[in-house]
N, C-alpha and C positions, 0 to 999 in steps of 0.2 A: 625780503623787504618789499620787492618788486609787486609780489601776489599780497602782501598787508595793504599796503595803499590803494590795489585793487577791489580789495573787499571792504574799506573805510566808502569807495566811492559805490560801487556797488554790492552791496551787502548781503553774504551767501544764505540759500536757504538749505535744508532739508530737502534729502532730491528725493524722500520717499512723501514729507506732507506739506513741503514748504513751509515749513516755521521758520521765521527769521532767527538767526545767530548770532552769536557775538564775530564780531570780523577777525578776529586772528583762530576762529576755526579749521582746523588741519582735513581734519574730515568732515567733509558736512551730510550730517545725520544727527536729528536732533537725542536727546536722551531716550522719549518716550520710544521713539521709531524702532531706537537700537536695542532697547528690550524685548523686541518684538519680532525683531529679524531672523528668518530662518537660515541659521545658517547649516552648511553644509559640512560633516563629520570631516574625520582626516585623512580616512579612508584613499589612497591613490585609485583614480578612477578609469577603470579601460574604456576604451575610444573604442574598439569593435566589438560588435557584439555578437561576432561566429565563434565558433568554438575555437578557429586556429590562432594563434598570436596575431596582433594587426601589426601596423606600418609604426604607431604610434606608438613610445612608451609609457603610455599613461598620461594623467591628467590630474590636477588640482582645482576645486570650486569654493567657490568665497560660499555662494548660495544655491539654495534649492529654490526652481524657478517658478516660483507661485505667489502667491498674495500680493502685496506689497513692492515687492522687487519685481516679478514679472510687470506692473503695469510702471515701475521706474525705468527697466530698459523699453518699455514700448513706447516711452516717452523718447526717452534716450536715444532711441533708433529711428522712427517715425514722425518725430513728433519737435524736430530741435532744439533739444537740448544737450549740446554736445556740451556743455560745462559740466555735465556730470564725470565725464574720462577723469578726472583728477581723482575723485573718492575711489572711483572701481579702481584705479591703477594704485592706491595707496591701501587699498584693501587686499587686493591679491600681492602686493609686496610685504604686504605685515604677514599672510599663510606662508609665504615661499619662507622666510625667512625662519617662521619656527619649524617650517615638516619639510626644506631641503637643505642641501649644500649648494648655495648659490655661484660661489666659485666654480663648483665644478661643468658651468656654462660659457656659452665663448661670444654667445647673442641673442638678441631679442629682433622676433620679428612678429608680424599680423598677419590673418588670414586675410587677401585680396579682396578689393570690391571692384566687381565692372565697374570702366569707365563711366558707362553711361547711368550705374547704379547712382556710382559717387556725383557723377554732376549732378541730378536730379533731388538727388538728399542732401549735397552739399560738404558731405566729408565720408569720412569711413570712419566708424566709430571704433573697429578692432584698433587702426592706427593708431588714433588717439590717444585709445588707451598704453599700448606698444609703446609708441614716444614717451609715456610720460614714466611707466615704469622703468624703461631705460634708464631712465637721469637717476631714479632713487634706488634702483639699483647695481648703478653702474656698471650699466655693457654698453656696445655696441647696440642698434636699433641700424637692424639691416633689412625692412621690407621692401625698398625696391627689390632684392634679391628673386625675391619669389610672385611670379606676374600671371594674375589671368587670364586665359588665352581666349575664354568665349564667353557669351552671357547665357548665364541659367537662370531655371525657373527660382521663384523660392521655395527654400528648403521647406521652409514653414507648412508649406500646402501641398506637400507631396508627404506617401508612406515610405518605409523603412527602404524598399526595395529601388524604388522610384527615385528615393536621397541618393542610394548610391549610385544609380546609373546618370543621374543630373549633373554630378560632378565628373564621372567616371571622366580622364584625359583634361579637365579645363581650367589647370597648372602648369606651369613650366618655371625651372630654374633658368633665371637669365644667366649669372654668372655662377656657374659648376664650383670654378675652383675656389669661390670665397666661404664656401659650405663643405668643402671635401675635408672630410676629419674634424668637423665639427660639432660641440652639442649646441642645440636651440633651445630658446621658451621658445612657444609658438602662442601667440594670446588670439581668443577671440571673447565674441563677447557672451554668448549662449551654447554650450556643449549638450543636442537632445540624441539624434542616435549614433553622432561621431562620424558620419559620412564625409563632413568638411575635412573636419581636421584627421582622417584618415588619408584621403589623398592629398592633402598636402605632405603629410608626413611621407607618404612614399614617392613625392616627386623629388623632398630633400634626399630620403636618404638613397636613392636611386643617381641623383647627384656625387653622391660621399657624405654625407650628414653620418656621424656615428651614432646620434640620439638626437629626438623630438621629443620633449615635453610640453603636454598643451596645459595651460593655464585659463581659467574661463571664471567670468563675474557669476554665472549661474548655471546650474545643470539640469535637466528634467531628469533624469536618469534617479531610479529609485533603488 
């Protein structure tokens, strides 16, 4: 009721071309957009790309991150619009529910943003999103749990080798035992060579995390 009277006063658009909507829209993406949307097979996606197993158990994407969707998260991340978190998180809750067992999870948490990332942008858009899938999926939403410790380059502007060494250490679990024999979603919001949500995955389960599943609105990954 809460979010109708919101969108009676301000009226959702289309977060790919801004077309106005009728207000009790659940997702906002207009019809044309969503013909259009590439989305991403069913395929569970690995997060390393060495030959040996990673940290992570895999990975699920709404989208492949190009056309359209690449310039709605660069809106979305860049650009403020943090009203988009509601669609992404209602989009990757409609994939978890037909290609997992949602139960067999015990929380939901977000890849970290520096402090001084998030003051400067104003929010962390992984949370965001994190928070809101929580509530439609009923878990937990435990990212204070997991804290970044230093500020790095952007991934965005470094190669394969250079992602991993950027992160490489600039994780830490605050609280061990809230994760010890525990599974995660881990959400973020662009999964390209998995170097994030690689080490985060191994600070969980180096913690006791029994499983990381990362969950991502879009992937470069072909």
């Amino acid at each position: 009721m809460f979010e109708s009277i919101v969108n009676l006063i301000y009226p959702p658009r289309c977060i790919f071309c801004q077309q106005l909507l009728d207000y009790n829209a659940i997702i906002h993406i207009c019809g044309s957009c969503y013909g259009k949307l590439p989305f991403s097979g069913s395929a569970i996606i690995r997060t390393s790309q060495e030959d040996e197993a990673g940290h992570c158990d895999g990975a699920l994407s709404v989208f492949d991150y190009t056309g359209m969707v690449k310039e709605s998260l660069i809106r979305f991340k860049f650009y403020n619009k943090p009203g988009y978190y509601m669609t992404y998180a209602r989009l990757i809750a409609d994939k978890l529910k037909k290609l997992t067992n949602i139960s067999q999870y015990d929380m939901v948490m977000s890849v970290p943003l520096h402090k001084h990332k998030e003051f400067i942008r104003g929010y962390n858009q992984a949370y965001l999103i994190s928070k809101a899938l929580s509530r439609i999926i009923r878990l937990p939403e435990c990212s204070k749990v997991l804290k970044r410790e230093r500020y790095t380059e952007a991934q965005s502007l470094l190669d394969r080798q250079k992602r991993n060494q950027n992160v490489k250490g600039a994780f830490s679990v605050k609280s061990p035992k809230k994760v010890k024999g525990k599974s995660i979603l881990l959400v973020d919001d662009i999964l390209t060579t998995g170097s994030t949500l690689e080490e985060c995955s191994r600070v969980l389960k180096q913690a006791g995390a029994v499983k990381v599943f990362a969950v991502v609105v879009a992937t470069g990954r072909k």
